[in-house]
PDB file of N, CA, C and O in Angstrom, chain B, residues numbered from 101:
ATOM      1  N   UNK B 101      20.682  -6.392  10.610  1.00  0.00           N
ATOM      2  CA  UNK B 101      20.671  -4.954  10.671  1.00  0.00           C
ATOM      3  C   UNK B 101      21.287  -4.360   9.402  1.00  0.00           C
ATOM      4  O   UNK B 101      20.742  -3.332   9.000  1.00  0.00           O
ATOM      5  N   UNK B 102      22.155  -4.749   8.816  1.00  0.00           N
ATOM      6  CA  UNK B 102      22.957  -4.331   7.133  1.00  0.00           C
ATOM      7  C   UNK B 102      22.049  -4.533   6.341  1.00  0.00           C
ATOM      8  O   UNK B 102      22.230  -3.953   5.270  1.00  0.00           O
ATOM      9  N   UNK B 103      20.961  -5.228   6.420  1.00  0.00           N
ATOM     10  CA  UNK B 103      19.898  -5.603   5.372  1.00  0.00           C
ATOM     11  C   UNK B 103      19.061  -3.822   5.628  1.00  0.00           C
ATOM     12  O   UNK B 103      19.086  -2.730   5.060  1.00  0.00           O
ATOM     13  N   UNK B 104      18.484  -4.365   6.671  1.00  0.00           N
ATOM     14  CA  UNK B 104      17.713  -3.330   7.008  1.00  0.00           C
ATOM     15  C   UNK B 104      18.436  -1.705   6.396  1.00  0.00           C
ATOM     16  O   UNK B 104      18.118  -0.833   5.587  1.00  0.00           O
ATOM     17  N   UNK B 105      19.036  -1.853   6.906  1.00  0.00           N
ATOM     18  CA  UNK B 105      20.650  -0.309   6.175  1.00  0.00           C
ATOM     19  C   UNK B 105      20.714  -0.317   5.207  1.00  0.00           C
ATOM     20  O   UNK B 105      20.584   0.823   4.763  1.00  0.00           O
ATOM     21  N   UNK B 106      20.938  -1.418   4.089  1.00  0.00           N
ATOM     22  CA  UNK B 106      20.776  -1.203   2.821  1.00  0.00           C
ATOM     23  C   UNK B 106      19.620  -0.536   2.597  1.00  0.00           C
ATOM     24  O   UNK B 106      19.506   0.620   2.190  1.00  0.00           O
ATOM     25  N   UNK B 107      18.701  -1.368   2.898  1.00  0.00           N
ATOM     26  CA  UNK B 107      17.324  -0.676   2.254  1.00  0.00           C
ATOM     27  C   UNK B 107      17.319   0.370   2.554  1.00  0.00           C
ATOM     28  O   UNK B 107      17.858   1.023   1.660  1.00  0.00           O
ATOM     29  N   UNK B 108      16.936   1.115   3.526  1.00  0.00           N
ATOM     30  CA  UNK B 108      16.895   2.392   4.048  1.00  0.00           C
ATOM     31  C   UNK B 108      17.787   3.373   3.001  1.00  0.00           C
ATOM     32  O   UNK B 108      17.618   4.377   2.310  1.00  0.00           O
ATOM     33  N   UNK B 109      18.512   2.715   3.237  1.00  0.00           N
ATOM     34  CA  UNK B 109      19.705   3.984   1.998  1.00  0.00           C
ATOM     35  C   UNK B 109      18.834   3.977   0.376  1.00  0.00           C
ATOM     36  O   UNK B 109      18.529   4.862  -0.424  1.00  0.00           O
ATOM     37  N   UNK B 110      18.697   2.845   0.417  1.00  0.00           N
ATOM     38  CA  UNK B 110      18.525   2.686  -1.462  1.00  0.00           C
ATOM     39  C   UNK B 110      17.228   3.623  -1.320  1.00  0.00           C
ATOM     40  O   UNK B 110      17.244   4.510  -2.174  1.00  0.00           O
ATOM     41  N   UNK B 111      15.819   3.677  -0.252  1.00  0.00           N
ATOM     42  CA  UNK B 111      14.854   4.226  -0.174  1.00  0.00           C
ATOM     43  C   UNK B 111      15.175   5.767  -0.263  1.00  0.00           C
ATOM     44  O   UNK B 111      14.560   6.549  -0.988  1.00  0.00           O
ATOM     45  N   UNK B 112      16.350   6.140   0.675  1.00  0.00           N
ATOM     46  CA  UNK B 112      16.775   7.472   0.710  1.00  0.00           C
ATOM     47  C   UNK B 112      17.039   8.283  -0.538  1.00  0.00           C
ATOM     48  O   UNK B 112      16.668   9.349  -1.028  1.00  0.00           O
ATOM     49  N   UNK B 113      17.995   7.102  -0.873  1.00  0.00           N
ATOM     50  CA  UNK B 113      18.280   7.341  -2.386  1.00  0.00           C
ATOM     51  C   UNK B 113      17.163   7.877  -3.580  1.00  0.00           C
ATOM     52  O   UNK B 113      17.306   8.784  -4.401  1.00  0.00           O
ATOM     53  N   UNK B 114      16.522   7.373  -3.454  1.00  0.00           N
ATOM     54  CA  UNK B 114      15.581   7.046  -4.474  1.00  0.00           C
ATOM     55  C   UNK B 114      14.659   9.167  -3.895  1.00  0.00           C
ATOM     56  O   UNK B 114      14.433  10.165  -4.580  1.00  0.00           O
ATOM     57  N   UNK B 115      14.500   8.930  -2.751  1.00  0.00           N
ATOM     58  CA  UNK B 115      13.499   9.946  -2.488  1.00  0.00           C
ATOM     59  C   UNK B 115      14.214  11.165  -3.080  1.00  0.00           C
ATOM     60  O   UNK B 115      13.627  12.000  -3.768  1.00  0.00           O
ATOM     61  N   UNK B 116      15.970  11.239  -2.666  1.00  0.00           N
ATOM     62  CA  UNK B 116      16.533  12.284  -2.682  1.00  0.00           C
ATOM     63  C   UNK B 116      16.551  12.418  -4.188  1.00  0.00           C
ATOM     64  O   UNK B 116      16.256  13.530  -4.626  1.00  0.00           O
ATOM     65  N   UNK B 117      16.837  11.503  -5.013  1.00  0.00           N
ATOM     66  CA  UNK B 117      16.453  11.912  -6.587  1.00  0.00           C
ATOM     67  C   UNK B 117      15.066  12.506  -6.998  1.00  0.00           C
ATOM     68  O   UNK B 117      14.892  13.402  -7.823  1.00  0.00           O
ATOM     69  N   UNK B 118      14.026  11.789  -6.211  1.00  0.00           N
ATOM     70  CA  UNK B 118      12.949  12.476  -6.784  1.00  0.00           C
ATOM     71  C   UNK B 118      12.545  13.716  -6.152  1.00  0.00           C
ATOM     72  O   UNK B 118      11.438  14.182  -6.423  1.00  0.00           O
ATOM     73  N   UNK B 119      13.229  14.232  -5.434  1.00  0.00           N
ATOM     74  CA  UNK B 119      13.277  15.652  -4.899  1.00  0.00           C
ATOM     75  C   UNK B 119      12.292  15.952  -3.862  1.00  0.00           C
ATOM     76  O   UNK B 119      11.812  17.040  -3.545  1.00  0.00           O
ATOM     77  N   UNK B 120      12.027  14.481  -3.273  1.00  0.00           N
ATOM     78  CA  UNK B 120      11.070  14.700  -1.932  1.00  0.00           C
ATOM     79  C   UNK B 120      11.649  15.581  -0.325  1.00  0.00           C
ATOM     80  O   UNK B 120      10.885  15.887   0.590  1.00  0.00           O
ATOM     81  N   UNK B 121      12.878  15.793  -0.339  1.00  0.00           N
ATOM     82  CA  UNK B 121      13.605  16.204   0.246  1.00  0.00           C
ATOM     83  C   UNK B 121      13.520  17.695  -0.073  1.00  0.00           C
ATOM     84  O   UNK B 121      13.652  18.430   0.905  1.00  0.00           O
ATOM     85  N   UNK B 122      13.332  18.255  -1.206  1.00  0.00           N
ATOM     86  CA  UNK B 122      13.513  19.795  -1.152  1.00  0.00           C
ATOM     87  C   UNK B 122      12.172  20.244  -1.211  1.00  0.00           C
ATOM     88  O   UNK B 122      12.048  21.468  -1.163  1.00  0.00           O
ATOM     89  N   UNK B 123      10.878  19.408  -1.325  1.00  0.00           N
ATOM     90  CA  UNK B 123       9.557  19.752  -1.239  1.00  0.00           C
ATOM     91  C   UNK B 123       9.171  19.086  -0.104  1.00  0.00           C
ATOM     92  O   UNK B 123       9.825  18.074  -0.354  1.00  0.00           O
ATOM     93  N   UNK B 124       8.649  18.833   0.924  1.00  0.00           N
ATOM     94  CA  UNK B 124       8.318  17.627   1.604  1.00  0.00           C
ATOM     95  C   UNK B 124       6.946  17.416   2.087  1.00  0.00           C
ATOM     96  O   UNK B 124       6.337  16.481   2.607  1.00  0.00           O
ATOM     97  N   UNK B 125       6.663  18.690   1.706  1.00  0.00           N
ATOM     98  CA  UNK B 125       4.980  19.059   2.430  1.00  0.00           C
ATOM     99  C   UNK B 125       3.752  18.528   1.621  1.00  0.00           C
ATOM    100  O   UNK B 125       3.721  18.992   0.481  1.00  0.00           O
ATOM    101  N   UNK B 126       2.810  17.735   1.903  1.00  0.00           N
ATOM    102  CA  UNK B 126       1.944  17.364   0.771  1.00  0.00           C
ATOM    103  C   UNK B 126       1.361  19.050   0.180  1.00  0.00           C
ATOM    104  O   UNK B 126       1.592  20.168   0.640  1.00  0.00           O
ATOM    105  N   UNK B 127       0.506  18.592  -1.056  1.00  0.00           N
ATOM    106  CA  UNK B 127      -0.261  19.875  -1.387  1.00  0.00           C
ATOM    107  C   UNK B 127      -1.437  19.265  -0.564  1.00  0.00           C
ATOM    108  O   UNK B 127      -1.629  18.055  -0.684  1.00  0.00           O
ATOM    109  N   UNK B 128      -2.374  20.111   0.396  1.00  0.00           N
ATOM    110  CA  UNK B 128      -3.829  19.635   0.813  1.00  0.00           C
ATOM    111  C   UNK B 128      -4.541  20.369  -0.064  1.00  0.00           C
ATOM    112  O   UNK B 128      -5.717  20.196   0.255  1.00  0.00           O
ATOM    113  N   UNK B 129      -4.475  21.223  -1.157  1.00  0.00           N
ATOM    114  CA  UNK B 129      -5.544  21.284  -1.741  1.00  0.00           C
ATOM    115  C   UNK B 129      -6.302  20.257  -2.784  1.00  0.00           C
ATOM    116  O   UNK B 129      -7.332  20.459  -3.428  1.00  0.00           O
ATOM    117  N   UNK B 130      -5.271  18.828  -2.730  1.00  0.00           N
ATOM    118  CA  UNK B 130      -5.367  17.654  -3.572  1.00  0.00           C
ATOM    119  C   UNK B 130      -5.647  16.690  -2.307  1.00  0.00           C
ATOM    120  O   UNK B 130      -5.409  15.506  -2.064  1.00  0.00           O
ATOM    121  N   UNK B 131      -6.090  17.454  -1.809  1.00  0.00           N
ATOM    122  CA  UNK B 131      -6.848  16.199  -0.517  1.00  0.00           C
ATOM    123  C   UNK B 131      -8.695  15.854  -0.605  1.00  0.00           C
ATOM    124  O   UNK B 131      -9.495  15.057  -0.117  1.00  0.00           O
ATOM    125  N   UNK B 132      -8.694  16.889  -1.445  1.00  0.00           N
ATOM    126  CA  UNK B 132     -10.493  16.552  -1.800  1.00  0.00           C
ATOM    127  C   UNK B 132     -10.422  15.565  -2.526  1.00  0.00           C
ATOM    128  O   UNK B 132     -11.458  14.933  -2.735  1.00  0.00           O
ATOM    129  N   UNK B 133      -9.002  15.082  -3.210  1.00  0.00           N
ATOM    130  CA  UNK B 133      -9.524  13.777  -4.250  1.00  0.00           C
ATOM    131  C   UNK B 133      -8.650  12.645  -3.914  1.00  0.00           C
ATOM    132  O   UNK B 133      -7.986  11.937  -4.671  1.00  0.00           O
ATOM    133  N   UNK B 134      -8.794  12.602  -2.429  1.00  0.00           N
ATOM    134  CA  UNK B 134      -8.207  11.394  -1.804  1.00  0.00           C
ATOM    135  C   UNK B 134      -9.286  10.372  -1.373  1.00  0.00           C
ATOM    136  O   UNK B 134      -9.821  10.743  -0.329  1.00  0.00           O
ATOM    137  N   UNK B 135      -9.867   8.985  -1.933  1.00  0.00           N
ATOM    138  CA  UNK B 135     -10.667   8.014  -1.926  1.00  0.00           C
ATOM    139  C   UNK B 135     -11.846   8.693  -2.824  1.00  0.00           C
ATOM    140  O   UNK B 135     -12.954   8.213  -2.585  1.00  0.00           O
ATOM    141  N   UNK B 136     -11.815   9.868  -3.957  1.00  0.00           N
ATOM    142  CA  UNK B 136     -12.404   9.683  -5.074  1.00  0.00           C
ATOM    143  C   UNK B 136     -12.940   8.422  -5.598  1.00  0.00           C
ATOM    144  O   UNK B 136     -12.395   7.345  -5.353  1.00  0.00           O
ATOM    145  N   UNK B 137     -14.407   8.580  -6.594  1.00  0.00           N
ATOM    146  CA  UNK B 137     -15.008   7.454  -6.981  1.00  0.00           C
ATOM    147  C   UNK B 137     -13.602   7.055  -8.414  1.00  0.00           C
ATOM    148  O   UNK B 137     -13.145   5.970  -8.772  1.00  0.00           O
ATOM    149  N   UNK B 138     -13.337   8.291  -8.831  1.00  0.00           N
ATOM    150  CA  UNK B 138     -13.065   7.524 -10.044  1.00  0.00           C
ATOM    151  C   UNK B 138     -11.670   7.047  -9.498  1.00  0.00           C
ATOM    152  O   UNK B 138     -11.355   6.014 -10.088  1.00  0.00           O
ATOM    153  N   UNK B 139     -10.572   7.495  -8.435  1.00  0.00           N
ATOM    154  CA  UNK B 139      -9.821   6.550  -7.742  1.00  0.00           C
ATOM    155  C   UNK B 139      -9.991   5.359  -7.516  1.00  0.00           C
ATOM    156  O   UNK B 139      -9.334   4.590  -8.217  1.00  0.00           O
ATOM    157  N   UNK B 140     -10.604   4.967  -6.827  1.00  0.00           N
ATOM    158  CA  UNK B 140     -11.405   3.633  -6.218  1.00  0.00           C
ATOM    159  C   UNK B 140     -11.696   2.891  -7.258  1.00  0.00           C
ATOM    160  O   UNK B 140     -11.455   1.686  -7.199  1.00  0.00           O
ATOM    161  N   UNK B 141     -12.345   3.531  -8.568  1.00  0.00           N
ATOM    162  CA  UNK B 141     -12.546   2.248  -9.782  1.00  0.00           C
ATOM    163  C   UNK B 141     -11.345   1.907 -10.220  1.00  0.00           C
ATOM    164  O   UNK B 141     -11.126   0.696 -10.264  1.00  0.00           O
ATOM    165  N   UNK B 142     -10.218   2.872 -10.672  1.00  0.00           N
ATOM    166  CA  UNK B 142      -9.050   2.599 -11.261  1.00  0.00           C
ATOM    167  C   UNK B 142      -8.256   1.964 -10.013  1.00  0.00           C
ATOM    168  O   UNK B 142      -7.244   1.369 -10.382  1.00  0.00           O
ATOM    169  N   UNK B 143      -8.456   1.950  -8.738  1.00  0.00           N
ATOM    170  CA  UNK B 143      -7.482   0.978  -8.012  1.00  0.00           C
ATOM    171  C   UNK B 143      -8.492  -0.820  -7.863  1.00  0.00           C
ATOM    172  O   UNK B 143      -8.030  -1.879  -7.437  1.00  0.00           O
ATOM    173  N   UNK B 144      -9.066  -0.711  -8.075  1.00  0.00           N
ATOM    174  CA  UNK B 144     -10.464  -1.973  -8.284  1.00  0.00           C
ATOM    175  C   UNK B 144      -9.445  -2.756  -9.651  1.00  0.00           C
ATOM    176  O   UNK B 144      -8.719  -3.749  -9.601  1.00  0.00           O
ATOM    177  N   UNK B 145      -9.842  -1.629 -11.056  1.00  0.00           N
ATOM    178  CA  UNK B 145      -9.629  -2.040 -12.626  1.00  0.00           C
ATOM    179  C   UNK B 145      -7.671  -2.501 -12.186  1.00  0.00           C
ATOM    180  O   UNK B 145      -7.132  -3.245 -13.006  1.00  0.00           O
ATOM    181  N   UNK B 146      -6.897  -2.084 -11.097  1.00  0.00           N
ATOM    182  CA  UNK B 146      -5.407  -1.944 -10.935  1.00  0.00           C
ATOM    183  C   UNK B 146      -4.990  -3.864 -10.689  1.00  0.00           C
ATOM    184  O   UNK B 146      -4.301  -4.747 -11.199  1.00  0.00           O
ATOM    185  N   UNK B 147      -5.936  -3.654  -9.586  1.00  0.00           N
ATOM    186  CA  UNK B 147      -6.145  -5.473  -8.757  1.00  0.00           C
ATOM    187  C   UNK B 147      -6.664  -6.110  -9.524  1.00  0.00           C
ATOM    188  O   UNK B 147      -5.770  -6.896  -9.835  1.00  0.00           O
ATOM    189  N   UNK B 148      -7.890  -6.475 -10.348  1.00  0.00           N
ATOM    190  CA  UNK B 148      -8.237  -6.738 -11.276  1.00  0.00           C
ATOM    191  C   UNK B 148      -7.571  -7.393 -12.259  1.00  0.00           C
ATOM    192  O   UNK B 148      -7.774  -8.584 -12.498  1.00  0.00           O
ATOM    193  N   UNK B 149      -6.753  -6.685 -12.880  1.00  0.00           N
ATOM    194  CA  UNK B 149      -5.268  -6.847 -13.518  1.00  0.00           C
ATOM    195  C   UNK B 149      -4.151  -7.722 -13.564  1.00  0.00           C
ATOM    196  O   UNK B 149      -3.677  -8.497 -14.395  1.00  0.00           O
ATOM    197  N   UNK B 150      -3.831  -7.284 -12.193  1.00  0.00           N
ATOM    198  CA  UNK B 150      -2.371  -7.197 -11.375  1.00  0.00           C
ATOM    199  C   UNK B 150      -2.312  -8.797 -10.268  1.00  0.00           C
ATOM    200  O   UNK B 150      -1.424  -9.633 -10.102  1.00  0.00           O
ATOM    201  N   UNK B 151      -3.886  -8.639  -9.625  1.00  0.00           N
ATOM    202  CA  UNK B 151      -3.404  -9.874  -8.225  1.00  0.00           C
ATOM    203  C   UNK B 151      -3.132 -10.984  -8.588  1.00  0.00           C
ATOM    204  O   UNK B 151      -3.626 -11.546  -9.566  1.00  0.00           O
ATOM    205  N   UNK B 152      -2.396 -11.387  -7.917  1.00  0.00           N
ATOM    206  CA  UNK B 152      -1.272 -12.653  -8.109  1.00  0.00           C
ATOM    207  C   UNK B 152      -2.014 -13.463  -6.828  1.00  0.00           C
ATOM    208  O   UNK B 152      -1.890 -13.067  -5.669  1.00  0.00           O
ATOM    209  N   UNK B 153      -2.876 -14.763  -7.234  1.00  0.00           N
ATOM    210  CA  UNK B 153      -2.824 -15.428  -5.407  1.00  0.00           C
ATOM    211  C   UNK B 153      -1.672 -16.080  -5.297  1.00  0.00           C
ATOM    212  O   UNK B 153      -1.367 -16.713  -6.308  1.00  0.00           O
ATOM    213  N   UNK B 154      -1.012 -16.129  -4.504  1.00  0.00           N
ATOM    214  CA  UNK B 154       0.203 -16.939  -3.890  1.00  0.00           C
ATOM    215  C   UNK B 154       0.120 -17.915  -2.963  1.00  0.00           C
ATOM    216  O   UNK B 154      -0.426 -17.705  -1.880  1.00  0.00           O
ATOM    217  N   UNK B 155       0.499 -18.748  -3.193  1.00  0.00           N
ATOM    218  CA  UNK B 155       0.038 -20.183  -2.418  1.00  0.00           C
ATOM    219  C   UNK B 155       1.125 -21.011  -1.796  1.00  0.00           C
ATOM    220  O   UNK B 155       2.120 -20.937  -2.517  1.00  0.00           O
ATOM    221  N   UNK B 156       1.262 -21.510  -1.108  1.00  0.00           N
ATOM    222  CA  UNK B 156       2.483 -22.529  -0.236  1.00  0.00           C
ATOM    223  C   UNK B 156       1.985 -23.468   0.096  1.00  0.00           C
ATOM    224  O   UNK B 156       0.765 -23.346  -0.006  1.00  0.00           O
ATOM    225  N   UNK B 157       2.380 -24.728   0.591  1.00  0.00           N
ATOM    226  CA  UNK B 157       1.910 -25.734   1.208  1.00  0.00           C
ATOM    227  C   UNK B 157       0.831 -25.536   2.028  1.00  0.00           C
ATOM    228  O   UNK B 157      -0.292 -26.008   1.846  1.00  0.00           O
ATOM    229  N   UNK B 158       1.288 -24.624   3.203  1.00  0.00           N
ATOM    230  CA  UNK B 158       0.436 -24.366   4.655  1.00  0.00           C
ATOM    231  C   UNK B 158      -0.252 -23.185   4.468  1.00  0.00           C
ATOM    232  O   UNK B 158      -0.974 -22.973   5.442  1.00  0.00           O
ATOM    233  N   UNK B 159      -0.339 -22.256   3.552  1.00  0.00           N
ATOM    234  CA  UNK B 159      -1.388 -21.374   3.619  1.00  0.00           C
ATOM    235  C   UNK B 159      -1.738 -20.821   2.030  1.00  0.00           C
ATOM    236  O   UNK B 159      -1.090 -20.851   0.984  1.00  0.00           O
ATOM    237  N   UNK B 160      -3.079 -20.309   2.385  1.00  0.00           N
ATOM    238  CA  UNK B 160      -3.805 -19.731   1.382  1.00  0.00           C
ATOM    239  C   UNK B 160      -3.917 -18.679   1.476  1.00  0.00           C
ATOM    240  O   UNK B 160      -4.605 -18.625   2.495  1.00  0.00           O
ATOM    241  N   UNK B 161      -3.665 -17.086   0.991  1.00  0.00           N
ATOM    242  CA  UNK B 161      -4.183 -16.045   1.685  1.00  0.00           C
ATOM    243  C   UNK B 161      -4.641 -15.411   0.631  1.00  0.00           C
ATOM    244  O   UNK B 161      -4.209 -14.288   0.368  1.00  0.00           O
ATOM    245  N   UNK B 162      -5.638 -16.051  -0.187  1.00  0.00           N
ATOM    246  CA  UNK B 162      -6.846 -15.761  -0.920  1.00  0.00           C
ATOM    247  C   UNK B 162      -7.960 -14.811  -0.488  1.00  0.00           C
ATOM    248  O   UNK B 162      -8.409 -13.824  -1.072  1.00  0.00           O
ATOM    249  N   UNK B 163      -8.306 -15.382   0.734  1.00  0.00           N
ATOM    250  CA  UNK B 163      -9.671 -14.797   0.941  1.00  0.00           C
ATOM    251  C   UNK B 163      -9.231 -13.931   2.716  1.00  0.00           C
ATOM    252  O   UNK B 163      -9.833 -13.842   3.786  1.00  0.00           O
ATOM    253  N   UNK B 164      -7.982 -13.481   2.238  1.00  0.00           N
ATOM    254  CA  UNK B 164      -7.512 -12.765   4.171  1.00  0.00           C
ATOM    255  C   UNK B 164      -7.387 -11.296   3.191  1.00  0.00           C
ATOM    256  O   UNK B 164      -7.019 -11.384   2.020  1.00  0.00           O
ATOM    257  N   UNK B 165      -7.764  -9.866   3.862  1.00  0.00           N
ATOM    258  CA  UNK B 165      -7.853  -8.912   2.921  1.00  0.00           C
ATOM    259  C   UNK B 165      -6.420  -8.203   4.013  1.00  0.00           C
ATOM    260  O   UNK B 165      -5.969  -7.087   3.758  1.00  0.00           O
ATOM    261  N   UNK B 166      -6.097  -8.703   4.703  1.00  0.00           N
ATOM    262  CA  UNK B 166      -4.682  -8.094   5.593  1.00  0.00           C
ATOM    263  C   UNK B 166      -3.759  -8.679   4.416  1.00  0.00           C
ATOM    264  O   UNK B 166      -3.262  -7.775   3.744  1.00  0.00           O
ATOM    265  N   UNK B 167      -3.469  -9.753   4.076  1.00  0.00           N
ATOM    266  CA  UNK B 167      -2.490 -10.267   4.187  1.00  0.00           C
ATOM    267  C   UNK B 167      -2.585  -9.933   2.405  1.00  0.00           C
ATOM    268  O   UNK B 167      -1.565 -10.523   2.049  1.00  0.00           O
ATOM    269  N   UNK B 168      -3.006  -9.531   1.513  1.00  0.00           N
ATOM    270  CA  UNK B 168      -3.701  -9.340   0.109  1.00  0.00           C
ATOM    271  C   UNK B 168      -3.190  -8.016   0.265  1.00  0.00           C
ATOM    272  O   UNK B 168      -2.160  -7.564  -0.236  1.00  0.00           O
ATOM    273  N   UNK B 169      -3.986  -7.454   0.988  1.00  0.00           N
ATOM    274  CA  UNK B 169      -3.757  -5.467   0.480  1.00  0.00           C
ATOM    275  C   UNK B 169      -2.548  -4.683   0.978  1.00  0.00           C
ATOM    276  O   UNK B 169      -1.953  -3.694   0.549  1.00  0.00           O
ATOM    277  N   UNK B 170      -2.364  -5.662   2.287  1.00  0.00           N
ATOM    278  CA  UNK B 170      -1.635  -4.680   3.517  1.00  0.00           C
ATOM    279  C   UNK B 170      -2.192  -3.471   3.955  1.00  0.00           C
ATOM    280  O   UNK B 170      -3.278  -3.404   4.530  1.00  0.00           O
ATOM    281  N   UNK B 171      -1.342  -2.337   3.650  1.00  0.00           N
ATOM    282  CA  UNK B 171      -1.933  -1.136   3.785  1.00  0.00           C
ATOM    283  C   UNK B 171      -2.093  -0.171   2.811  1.00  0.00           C
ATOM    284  O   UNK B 171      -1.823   1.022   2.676  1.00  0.00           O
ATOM    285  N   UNK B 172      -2.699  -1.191   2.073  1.00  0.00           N
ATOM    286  CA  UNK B 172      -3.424  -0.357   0.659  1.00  0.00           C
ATOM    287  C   UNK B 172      -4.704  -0.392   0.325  1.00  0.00           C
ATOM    288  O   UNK B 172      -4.999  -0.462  -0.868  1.00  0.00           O
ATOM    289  N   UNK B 173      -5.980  -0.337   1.594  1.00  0.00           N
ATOM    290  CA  UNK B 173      -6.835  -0.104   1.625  1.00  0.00           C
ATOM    291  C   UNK B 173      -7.315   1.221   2.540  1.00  0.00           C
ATOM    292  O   UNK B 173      -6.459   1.988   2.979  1.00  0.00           O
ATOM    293  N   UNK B 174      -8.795   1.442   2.805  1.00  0.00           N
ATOM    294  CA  UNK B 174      -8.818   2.708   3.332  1.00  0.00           C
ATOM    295  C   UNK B 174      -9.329   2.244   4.983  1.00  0.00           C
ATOM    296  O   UNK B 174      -9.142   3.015   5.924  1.00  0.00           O
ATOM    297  N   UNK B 175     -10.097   0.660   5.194  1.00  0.00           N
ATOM    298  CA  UNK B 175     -10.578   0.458   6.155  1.00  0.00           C
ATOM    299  C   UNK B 175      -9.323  -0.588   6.841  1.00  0.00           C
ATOM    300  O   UNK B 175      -8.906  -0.500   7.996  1.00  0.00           O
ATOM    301  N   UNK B 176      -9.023  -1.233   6.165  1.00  0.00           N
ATOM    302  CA  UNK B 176      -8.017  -1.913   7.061  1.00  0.00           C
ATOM    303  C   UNK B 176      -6.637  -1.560   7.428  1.00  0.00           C
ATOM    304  O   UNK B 176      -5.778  -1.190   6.628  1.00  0.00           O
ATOM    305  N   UNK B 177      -6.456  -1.731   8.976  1.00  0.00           N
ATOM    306  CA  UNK B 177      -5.571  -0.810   9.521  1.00  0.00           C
ATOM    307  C   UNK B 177      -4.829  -2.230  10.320  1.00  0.00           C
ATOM    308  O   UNK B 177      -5.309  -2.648  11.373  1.00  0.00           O
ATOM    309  N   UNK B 178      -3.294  -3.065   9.500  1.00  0.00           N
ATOM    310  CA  UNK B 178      -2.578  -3.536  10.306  1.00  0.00           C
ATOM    311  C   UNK B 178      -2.890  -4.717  10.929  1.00  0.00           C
ATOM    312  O   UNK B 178      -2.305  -5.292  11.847  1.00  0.00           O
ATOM    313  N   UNK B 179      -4.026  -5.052  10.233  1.00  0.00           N
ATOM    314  CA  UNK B 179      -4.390  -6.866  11.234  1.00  0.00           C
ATOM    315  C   UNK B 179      -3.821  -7.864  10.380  1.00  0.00           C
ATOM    316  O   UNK B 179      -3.370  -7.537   9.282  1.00  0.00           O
ATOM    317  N   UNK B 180      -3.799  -9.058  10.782  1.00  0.00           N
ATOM    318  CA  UNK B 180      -3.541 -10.249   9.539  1.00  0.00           C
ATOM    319  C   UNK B 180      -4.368 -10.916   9.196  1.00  0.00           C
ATOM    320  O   UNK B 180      -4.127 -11.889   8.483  1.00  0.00           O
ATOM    321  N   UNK B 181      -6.301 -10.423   9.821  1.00  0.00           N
ATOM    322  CA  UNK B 181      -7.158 -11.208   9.033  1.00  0.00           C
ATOM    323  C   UNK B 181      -7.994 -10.650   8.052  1.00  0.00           C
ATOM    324  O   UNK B 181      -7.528  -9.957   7.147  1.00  0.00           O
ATOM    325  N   UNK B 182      -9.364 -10.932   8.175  1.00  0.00           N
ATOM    326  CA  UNK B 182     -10.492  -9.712   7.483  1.00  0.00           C
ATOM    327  C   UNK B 182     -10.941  -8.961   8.273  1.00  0.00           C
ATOM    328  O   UNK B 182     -12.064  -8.531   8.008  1.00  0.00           O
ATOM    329  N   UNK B 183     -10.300  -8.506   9.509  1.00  0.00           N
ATOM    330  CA  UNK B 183     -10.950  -7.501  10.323  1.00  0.00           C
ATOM    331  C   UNK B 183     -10.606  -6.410   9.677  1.00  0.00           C
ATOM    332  O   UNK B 183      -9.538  -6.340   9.068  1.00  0.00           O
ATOM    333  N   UNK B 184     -11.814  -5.039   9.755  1.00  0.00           N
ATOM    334  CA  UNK B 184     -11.403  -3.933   9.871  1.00  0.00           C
ATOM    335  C   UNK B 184     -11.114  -2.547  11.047  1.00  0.00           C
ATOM    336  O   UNK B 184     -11.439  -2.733  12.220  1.00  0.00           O
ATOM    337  N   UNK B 185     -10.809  -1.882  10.841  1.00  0.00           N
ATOM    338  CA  UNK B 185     -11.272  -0.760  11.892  1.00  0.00           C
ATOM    339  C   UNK B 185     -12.743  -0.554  12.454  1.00  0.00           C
ATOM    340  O   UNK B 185     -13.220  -0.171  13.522  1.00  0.00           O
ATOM    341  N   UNK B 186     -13.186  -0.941  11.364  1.00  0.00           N
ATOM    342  CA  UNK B 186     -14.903  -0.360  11.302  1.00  0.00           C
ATOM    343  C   UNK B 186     -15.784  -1.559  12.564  1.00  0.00           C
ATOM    344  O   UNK B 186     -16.864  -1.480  13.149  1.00  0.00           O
ATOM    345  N   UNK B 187     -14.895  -2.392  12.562  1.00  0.00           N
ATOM    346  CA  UNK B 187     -15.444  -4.136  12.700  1.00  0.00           C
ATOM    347  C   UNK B 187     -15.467  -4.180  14.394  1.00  0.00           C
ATOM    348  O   UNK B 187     -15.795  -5.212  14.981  1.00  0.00           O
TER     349      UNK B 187
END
């Protein structure tokens, strides 16, 4: 539970500097360019880049898009395989 508490604070921390606390409301007029094409290429060109496969003895999670993206896609919602919402 002190683990967990740390974090939480350092997260707090962090928000209260960037002043998410005295604004908190999204803007929705920047909601028309939420899953934009040219978004979607630059988060494609991001992975592209960036992915690291990570490997252990007992597993591969190469080709699992849960366990790869988490919740940084638009269809997968919270599983640990290639299921989606849609699925």
């Amino acid at each position: 539970m002190s683990r967990v508490d740390d974090a939480v604070q350092r997260m707090v921390r962090v928000k209260f500097t960037m002043g998410l606390f005295e604004n908190p409301l999204a803007y929705y007029n920047m909601a028309k360019y939420l899953g934009c094409q040219e978004h979607r290429d630059l988060a494609r060109e991001v992975v592209r880049k960036t992915l690291v496969l990570l490997k252990n003895r007992k597993y591969s999670h190469a080709g699992n898009i849960g366990y790869q993206c988490c919740g940084w896609t638009i269809e997968w919602q919270g599983l640990s395989d290639n299921s989606t919402a849609e699925q």
